[in-house]
C-alpha positions in Angstrom: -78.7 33.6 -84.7 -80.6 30.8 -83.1 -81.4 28.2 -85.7 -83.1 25.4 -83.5 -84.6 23.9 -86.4 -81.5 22.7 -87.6 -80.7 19.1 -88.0 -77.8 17.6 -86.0 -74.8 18.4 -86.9 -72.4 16.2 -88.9 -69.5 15.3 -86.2 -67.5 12.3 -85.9 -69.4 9.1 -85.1 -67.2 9.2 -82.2 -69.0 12.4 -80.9 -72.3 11.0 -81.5 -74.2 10.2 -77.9 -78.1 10.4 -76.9 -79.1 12.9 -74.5 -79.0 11.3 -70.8 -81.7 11.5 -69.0 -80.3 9.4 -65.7 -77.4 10.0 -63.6 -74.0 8.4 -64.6 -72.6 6.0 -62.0 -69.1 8.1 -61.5 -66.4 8.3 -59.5 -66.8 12.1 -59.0 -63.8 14.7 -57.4 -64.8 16.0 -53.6 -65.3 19.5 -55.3 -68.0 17.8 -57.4 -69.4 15.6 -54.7 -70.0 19.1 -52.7 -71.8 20.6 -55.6 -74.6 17.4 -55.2 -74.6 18.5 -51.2 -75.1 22.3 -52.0 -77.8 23.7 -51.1 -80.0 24.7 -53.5 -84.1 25.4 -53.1 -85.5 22.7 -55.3 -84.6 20.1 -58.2 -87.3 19.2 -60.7 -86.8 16.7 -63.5 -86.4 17.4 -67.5 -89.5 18.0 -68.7 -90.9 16.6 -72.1 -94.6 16.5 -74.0 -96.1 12.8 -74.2 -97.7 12.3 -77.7 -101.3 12.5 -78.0 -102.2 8.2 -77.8 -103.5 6.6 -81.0 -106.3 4.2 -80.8 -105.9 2.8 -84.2 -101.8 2.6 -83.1 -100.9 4.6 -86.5 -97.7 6.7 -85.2 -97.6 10.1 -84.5 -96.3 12.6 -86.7 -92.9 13.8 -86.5 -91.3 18.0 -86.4 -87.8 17.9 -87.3 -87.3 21.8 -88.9 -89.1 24.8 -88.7 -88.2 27.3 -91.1 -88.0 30.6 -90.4 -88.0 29.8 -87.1 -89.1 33.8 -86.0 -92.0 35.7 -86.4 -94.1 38.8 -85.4 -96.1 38.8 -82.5 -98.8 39.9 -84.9 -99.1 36.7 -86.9 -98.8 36.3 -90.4 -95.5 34.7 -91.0 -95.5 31.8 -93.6 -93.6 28.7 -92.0 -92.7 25.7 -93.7 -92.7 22.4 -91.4 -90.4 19.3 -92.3 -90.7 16.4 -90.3 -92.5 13.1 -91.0 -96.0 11.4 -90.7 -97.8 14.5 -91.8 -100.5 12.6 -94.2 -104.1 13.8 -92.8 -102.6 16.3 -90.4 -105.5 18.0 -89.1 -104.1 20.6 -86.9 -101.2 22.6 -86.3 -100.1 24.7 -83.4 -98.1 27.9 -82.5 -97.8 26.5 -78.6 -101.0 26.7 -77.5 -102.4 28.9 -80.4 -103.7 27.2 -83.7 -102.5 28.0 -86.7 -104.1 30.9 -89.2 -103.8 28.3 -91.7 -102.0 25.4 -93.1 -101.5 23.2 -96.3 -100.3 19.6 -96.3 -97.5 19.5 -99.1 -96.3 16.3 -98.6 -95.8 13.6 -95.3 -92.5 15.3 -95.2 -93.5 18.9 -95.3 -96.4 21.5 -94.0 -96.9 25.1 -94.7 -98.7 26.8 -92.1 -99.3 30.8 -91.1 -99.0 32.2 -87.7 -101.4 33.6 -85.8 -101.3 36.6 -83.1 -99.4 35.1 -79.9 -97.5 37.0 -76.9 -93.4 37.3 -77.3 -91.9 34.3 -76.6 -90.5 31.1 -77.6 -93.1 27.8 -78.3 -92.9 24.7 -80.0 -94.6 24.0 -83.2 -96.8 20.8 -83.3 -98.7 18.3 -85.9 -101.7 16.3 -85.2 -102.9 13.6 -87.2 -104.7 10.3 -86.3 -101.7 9.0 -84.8 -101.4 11.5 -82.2 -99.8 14.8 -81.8 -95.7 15.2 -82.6 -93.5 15.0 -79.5 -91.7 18.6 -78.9 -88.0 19.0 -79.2 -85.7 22.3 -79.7 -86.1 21.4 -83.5 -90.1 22.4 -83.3 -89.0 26.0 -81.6 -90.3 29.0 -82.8 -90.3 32.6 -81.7 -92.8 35.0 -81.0 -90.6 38.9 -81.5 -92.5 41.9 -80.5 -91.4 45.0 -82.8 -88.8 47.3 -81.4 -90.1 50.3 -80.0 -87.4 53.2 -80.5 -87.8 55.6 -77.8 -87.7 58.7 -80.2 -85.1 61.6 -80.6 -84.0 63.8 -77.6 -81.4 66.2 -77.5 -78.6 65.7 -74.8 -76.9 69.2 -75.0 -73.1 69.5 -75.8 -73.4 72.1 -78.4 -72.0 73.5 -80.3 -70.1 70.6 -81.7 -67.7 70.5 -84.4 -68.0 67.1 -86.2 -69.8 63.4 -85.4 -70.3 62.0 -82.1 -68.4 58.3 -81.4 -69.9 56.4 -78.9 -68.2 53.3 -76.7 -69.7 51.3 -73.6 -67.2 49.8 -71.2 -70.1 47.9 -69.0 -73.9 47.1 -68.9 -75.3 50.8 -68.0 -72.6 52.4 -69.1 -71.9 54.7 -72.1 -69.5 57.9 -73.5 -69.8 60.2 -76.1 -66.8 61.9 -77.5 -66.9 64.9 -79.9 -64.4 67.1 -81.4 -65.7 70.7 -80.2 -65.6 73.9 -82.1 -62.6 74.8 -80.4 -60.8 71.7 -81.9 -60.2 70.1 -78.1 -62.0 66.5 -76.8 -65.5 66.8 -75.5 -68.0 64.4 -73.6 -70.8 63.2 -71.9 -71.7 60.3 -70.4 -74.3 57.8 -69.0 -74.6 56.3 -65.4 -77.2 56.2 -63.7 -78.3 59.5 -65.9 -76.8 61.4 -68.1 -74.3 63.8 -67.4 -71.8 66.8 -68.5 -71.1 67.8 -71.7 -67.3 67.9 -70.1 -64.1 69.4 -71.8 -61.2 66.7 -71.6 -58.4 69.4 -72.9 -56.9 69.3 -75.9 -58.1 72.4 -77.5 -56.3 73.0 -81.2 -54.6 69.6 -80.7 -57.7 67.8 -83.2 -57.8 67.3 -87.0 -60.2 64.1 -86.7 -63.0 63.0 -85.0 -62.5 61.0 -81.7 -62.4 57.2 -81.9 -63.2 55.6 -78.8 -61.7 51.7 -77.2 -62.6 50.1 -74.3 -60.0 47.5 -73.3 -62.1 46.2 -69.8 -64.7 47.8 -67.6 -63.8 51.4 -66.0 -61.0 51.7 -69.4 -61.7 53.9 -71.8 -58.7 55.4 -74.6 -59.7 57.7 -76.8 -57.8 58.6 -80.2 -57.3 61.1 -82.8 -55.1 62.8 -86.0 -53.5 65.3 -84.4 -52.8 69.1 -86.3 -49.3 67.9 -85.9 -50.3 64.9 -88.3 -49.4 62.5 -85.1 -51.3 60.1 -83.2 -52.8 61.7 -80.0 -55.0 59.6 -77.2 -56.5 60.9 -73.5 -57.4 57.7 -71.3 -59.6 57.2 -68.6 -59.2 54.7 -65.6 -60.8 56.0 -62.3 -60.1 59.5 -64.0 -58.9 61.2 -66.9 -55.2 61.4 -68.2 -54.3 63.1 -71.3 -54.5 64.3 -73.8 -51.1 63.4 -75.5 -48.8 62.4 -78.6 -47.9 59.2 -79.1 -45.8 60.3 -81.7 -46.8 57.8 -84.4 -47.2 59.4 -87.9 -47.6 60.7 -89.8 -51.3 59.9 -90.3 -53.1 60.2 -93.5 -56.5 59.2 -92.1 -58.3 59.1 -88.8 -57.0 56.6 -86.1 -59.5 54.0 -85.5 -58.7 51.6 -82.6 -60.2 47.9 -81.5 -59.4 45.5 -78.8 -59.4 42.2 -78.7 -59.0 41.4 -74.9 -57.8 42.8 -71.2 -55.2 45.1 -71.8 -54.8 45.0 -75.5 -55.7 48.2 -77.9 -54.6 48.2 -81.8 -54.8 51.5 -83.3 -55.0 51.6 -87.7 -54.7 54.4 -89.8 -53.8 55.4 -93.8 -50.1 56.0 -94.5 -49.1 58.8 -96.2 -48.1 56.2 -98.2 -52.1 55.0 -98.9 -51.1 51.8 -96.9 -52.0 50.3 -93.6 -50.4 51.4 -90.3 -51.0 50.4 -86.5 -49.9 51.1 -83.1 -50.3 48.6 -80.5 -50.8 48.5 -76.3 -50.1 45.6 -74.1 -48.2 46.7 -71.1 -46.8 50.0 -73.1 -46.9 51.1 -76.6 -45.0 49.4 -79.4 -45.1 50.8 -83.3 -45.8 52.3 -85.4 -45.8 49.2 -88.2 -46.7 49.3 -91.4 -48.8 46.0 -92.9 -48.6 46.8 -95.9 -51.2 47.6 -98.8 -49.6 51.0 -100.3 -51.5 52.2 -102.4 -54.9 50.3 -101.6 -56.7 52.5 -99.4 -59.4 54.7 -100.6 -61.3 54.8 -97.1 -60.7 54.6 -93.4 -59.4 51.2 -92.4 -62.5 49.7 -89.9 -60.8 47.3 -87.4 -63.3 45.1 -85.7 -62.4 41.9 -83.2 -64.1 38.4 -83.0 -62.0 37.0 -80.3 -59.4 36.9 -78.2 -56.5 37.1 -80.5 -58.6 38.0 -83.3 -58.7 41.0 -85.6 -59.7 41.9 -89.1 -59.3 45.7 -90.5 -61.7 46.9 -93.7 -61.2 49.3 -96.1 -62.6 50.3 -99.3 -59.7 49.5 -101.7 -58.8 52.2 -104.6 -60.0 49.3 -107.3 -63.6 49.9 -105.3 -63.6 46.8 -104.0 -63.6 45.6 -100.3 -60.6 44.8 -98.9 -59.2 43.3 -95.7 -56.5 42.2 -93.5 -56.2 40.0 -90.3 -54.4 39.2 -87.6 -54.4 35.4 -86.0 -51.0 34.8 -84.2 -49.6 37.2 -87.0 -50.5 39.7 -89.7 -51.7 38.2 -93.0 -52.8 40.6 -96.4 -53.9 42.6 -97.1 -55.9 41.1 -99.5 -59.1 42.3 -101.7 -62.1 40.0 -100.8 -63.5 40.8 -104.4 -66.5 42.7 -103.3 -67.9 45.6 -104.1 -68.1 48.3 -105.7 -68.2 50.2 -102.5 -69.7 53.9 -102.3 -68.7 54.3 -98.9 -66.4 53.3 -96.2 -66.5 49.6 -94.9 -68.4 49.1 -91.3 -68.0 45.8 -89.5 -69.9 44.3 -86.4 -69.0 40.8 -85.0 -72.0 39.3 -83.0 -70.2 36.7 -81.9 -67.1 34.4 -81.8 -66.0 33.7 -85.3 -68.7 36.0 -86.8 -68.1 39.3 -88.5 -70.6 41.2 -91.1 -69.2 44.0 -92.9 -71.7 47.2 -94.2 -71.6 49.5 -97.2 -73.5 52.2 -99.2 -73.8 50.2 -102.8 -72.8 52.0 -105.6 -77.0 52.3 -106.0 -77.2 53.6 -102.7 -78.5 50.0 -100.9 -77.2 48.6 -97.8 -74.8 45.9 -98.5 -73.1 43.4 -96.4 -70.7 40.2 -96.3 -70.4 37.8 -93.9 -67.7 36.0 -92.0 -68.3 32.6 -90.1 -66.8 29.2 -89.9 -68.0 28.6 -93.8 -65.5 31.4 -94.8 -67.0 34.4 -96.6 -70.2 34.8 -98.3 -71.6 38.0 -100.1 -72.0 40.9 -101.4 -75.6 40.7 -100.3 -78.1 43.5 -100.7 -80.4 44.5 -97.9 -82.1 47.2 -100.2 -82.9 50.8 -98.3 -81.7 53.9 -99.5 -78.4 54.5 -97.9 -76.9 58.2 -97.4 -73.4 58.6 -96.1 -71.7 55.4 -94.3 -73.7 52.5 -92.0 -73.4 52.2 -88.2 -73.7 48.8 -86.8 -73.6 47.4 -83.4 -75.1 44.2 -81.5 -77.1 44.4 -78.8 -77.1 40.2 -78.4 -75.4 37.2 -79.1 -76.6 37.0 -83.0 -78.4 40.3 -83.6 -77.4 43.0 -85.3 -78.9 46.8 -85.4 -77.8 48.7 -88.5 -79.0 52.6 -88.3 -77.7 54.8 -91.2 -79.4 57.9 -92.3 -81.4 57.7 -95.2 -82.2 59.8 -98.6 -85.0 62.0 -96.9 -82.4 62.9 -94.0 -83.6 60.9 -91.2 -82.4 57.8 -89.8 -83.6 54.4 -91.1 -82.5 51.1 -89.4 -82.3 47.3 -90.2 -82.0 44.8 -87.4 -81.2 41.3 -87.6 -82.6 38.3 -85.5 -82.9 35.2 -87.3 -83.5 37.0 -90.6 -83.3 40.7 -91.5 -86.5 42.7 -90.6 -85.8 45.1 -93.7 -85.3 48.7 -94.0 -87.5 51.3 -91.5 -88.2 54.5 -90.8 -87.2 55.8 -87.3 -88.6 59.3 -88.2 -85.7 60.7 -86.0 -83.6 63.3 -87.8 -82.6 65.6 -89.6 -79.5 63.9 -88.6 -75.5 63.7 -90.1 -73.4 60.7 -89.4 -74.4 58.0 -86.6 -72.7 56.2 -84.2 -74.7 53.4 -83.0 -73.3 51.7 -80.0 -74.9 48.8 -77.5 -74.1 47.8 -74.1 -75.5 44.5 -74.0 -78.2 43.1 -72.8 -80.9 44.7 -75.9 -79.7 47.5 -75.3 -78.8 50.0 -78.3 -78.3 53.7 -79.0 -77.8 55.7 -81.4 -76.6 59.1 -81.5 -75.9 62.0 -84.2 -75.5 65.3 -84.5 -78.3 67.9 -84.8 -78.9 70.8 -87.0 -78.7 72.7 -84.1 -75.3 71.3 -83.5 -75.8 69.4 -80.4 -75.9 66.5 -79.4 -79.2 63.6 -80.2 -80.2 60.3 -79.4 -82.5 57.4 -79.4 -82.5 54.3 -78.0 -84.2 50.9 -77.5 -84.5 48.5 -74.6 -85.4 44.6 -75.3 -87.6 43.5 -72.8 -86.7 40.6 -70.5 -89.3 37.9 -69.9 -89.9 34.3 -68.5 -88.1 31.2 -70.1 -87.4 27.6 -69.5 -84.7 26.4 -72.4 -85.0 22.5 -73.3 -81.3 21.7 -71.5 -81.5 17.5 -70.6 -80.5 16.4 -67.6 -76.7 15.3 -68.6 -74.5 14.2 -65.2 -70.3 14.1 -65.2 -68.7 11.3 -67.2 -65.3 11.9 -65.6 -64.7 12.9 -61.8 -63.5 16.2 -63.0 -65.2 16.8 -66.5 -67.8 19.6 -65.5 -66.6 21.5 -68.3 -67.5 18.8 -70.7 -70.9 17.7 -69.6 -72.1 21.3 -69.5 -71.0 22.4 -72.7 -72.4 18.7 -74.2 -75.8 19.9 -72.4 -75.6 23.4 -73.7 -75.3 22.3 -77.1 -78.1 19.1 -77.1 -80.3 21.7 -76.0 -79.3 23.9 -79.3 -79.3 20.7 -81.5 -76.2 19.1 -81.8 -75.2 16.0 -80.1 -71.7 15.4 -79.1 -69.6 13.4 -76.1 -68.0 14.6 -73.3 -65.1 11.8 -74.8 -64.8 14.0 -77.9 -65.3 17.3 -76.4 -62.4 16.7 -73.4 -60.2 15.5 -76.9 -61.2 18.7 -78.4 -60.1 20.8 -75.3 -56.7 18.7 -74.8 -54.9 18.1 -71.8 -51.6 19.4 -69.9 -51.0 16.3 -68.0 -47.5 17.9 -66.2 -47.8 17.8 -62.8 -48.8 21.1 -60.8 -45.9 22.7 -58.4 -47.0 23.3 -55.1 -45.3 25.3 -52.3 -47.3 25.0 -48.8 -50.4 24.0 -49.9 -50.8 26.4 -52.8 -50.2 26.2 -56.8 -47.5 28.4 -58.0 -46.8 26.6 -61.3 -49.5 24.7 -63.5 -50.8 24.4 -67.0 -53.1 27.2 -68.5 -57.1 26.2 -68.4 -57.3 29.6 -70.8 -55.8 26.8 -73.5 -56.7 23.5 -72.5 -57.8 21.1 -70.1 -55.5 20.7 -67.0 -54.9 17.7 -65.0 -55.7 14.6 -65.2 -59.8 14.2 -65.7 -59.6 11.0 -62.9 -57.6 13.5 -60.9 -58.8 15.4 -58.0 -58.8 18.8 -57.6 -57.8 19.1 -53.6 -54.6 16.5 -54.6 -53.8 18.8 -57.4 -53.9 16.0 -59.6 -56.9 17.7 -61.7 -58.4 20.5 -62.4 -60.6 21.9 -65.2 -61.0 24.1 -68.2 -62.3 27.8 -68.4 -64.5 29.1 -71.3 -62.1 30.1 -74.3 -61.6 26.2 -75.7 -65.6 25.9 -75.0 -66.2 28.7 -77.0 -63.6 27.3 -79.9 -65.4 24.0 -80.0 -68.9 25.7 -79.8 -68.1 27.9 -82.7 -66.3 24.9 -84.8 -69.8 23.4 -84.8 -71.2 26.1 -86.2 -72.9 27.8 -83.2 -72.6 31.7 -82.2 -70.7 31.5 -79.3 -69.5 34.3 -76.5 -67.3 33.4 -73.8 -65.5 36.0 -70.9 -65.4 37.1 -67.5 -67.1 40.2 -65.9 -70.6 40.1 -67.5 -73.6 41.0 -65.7 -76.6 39.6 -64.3 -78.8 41.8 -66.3 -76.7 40.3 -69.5 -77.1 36.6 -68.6 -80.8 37.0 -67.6 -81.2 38.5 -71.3 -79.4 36.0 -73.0 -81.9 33.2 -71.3 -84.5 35.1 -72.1 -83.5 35.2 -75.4 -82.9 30.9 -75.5 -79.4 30.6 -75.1 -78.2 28.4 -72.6 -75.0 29.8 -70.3 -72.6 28.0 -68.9 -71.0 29.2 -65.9 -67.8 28.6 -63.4 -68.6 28.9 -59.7 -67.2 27.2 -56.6 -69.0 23.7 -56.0 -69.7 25.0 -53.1 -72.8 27.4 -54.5 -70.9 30.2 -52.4 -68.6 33.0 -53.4 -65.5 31.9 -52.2 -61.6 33.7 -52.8 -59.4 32.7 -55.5 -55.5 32.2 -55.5 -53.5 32.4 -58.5 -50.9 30.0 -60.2 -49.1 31.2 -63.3 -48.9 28.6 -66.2 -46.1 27.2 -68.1 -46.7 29.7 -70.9 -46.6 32.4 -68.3 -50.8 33.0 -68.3 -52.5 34.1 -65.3 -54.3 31.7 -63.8 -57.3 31.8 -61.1 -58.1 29.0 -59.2 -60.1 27.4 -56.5 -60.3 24.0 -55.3 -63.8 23.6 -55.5 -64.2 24.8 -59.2 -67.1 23.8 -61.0 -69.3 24.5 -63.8 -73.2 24.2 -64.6 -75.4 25.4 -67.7 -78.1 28.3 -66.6 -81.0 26.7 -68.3 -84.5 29.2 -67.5 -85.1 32.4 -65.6 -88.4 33.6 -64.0 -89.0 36.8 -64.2 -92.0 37.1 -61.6 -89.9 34.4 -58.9 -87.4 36.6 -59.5 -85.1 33.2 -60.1 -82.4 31.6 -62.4 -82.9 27.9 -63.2 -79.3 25.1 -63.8 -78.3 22.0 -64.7 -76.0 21.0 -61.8 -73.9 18.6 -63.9 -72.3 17.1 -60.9 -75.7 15.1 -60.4 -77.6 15.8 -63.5 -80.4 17.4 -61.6 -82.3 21.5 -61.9 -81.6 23.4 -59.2 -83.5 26.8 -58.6 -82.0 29.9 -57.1 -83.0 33.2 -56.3 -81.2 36.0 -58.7 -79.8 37.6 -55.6 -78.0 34.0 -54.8 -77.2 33.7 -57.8 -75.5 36.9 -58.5 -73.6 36.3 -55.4 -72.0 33.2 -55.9 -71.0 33.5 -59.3 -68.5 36.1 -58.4 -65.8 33.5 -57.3 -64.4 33.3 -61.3 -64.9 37.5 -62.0 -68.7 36.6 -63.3 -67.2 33.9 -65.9 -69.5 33.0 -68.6 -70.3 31.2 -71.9 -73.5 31.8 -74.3 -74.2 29.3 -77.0 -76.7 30.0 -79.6 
């Protein structure tokens, strides 16, 4: 949820720095000192407008907030400008497009309309007699073409016998699992084209719907009550296994299942005794537990996951109200959150680290949600529509959310969120029963839903990728070995907040224990999943120092208040959207700018850890989509490098594709 026209953020006086635009002198590592060497096919400066001169000398006028900061491509949304200097303004600018209109309010505040202007991102600019307001990421504001829904088509699979459940493990990548007719697991799936419907097995074994989990790409588990009132699963991983009792029960609900990393799978259901249950997979299966609430639950429990290590379950409690528990090193709740009353089941959606919204039917049929982010929680909050049966969220980027439910008259309707909800539409596609709405990344969505024919529909949407250069200023290393910290402080200047790679490396923390090495390689060290390790005026080839990877980044980021989304193994096409979309990614590759092999060390708290002496990382800052390149910030010299996408999808592979968005 970009909000560039924020004002800086209020962090300790010791964070505070300006924006560099000149290289440190530093004492940087070798691995850094071969990033400045690596060969790259140009460098260009940070750009920046020069205000329009004044011949009288009055001073030019001053943008500090635009607000909302999103609009239609057709024109016509009112925007209110704060900023300074705007006595006798007498024009205003979309980027190079002038204002519909505007009114002077004050010399603090303008309200202007939009005019028609292509998709994009531009900045919003005042002249008066004293020139024309210098740009900044606070004047940004964003041209959004509408979504264009594909339209209904059938896939096949019938005849089914209850709702379709959707799950993507990977950009381009999607199943759909339905209980049949003959009670046994069915599916298709997309790659490359769709394909099947396929029986899995399982016939008479099925007294739920299928409830699908990805845990990594190429994993896939999928759950369900069994007739035996047990918990059953079939898995997939390079084929499929299954289908079999886990045993656990028995169940008094569907099993719905999340994951909150590699190798992790949690599994909730209702009790016979009206509580909460789970089952849980790292390694093997553990459970079933019981967290308590007997007696609460008058829905599903709706498990969603915001991080690694993070989990909250939703369930419409038998008081009507919302009600919740979570999971953060342990259980705690269940606890009612007060909202409601609830018509329907509970749906949440997390679009990024430390974010969760939560969807319901209102008791007057209106979509309703609350919403989880650093500030705690906020809600009930109406959204209006006419809402018929339960809302299916998903989101298809960092910050947006697409909520598709099916409405009074049958069909589908939809809500999507960028910057501000859009409000309730028609997607004429229907009749339809219950949706599953899933996304892949990317802007990508689906949704799909049983016909009255009893097979299986979809539609879908694609978010267009185009060109984009994203105001990142040319920050260089502080530290020989604090790549980690000069990227993330560049990511977030060029989002609005100002901080120092001094307070961000205290943020992080160090291990400062010495690494153990055996013949040249690490086999003992501290764990750059949790903190900085090494010393920063270390060197990486002395294994003295090393670096960071993206989880504390991402904790920082978020405690800021910025939507944040770290991991390893996303794709080009996800990273090329995300720029396209304004947020600045930081990457880890070797400092060589080629794909090089890692070894492994395991850390003092027994973590895996990758490493490569040569370890760096930069801040993707612009794409071209007609170059057909990716623009960084190499922070090792604080200067733009451009690369083809094909070298650049090649050489990020050293750290598994390892990347961090900030919004």
């Amino acid at each position: 949820m970009t909000d560039n026209g924020r004002p800086i953020r209020d962090v300790p006086d010791s964070a505070r720095t300006a924006a560099k635009g000149h290289a440190h002198g530093l004492r940087l590592a070798a691995a850094c000192l071969a990033a400045i060497a690596a060969g790259a096919s140009a460098s260009v400066s940070s750009e920046a407008a020069t205000p329009t001169p004044s011949p009288s000398g009055a001073t030019a006028p001053t943008v500090s907030g635009v607000s909302p900061d999103v609009g239609a491509t057709a024109g016509g949304t009112a925007v209110t400008i704060t900023g300074s200097g705007f006595s006798g303004a007498s024009r205003v600018q979309f980027g190079s497009v002038a204002a519909a209109g505007f009114t002077v309010a004050s010399a603090m505040s303008i309200t202007a309309t939009s005019a028609p202007a292509a998709a994009g991102t531009v900045d919003v600019t005042v002249t008066t007699g004293g020139g024309t307001s210098v740009t900044s990421p606070a004047d940004d504001f964003t041209f959004v073409a509408p979504e264009v829904w594909t339209g209904a088509t059938e896939l096949g699979g019938a005849p089914m016998g209850g709702s379709p459940h959707a799950i993507s493990w990977g950009y381009g990548n999607l199943d759909v699992f339905w209980r049949g007719t003959d009670n046994g697991l069915w599916h298709m799936w997309y790659s490359n084209g769709w394909h099947g419907p396929q029986f899995l097995g399982g016939a008479g074994t099925m007294a739920s719907d299928p409830y699908p989990v990805s845990w990594g790409p190429g994993h896939i588990d999928v759950f369900w009550k069994g007739t035996d009132g047990n918990l059953w699963h079939a898995w997939y991983l390079g084929g499929w296994y299954g289908p079999q009792s886990l045993g656990d029960g028995p169940l008094g609900s569907a099993p719905h299942p999340v994951s909150w990393g590699v190798g992790h799978i949690d599994v909730f259901w209702e009790g016979a005794d009206g509580g909460l249950w789970h089952a849980w997979y790292l390694g093997g299966w553990y459970g079933p537990q019981a967290l308590g609430g007997v007696g609460t639950m008058a829905s599903d429990p709706a498990p969603v996951s915001w991080g690694v290590g993070h989990i909250d379950v939703f369930w419409k409690g038998t008081d009507g109200n919302l009600w919740h528990a979570w999971y953060l090193g342990g259980w705690s709740g269940p606890q009612s959150l007060g909202d409601g009353p609830l018509a329907g089941a509970p749906q949440p959606v997390s679009a990024g680290y430390g974010h969760i919204n939560v969807f319901w039917r209102g008791t007057d049929s209106a979509l309703v949600e609350a919403v989880y982010s650093s500030d705690g929680w906020s809600g009930p909050i109406g959204l209006g529509g006419s809402v018929s049966g339960d809302p299916a969220p998903t989101s298809p980027l960092l910050g947006n959310i697409e909520v598709v439910y099916v409405g009074a008259d049958g069909l589908l309707w939809h809500d999507d969120y960028v910057d501000g909800w859009s409000g309730p539409a028609d997607l004429g596609d229907g009749p339809a029963t219950q949706p599953s709405a899933v996304s892949w990344g990317s802007g990508h969505s689906e949704v799909f839903w049983e016909g009255t024919d009893a097979g299986l529909w979809h539609d879908w949407y694609q978010i267009g990728i185009s060109s984009r250069t994203i105001p990142v200023p040319a920050i260089s290393m502080g530290y020989p070995l604090d790549c980690e910290a000069a990227a993330l402080e560049a990511a977030l200047a060029a989002q609005g907040t100002s901080v120092s790679q001094s307070w961000l490396l205290g943020q992080f923390g160090a291990d400062l224990r010495s690494a153990v090495v055996v013949r040249g390689n690490v086999i003992r060290w501290g764990d750059a999943w949790a903190t900085f390790v090494g010393n920063v005026y270390g060197s990486e080839p002395a294994f003295t120092g090393y670096g960071v990877y993206w989880p504390p980044l991402e904790r920082v980021a978020t405690s800021l208040g910025h939507y944040a989304s770290g991991g390893q193994d996303w794709t080009a096409q996800d990273v090329y959207m995300q720029l396209s979309e304004g947020h600045p990614v930081i990457i880890w590759i070797d400092a060589s700018f080629q794909a090089v092999g890692v070894r492994w060390w395991t850390a003092w708290d027994g973590a895996a850890v990758p490493y490569a002496v040569g370890e760096h990382a930069v801040v993707l800052s612009g794409i071209d989509v007609q170059a057909g390149t990716v623009r960084l910030l190499n922070v090792a010299n604080g200067g733009f490098d451009t690369f083809t996408m094909a070298r650049f999808d090649s050489f990020w592979t050293t750290f598994s594709d390892m990347a961090l968005v900030i919004d």
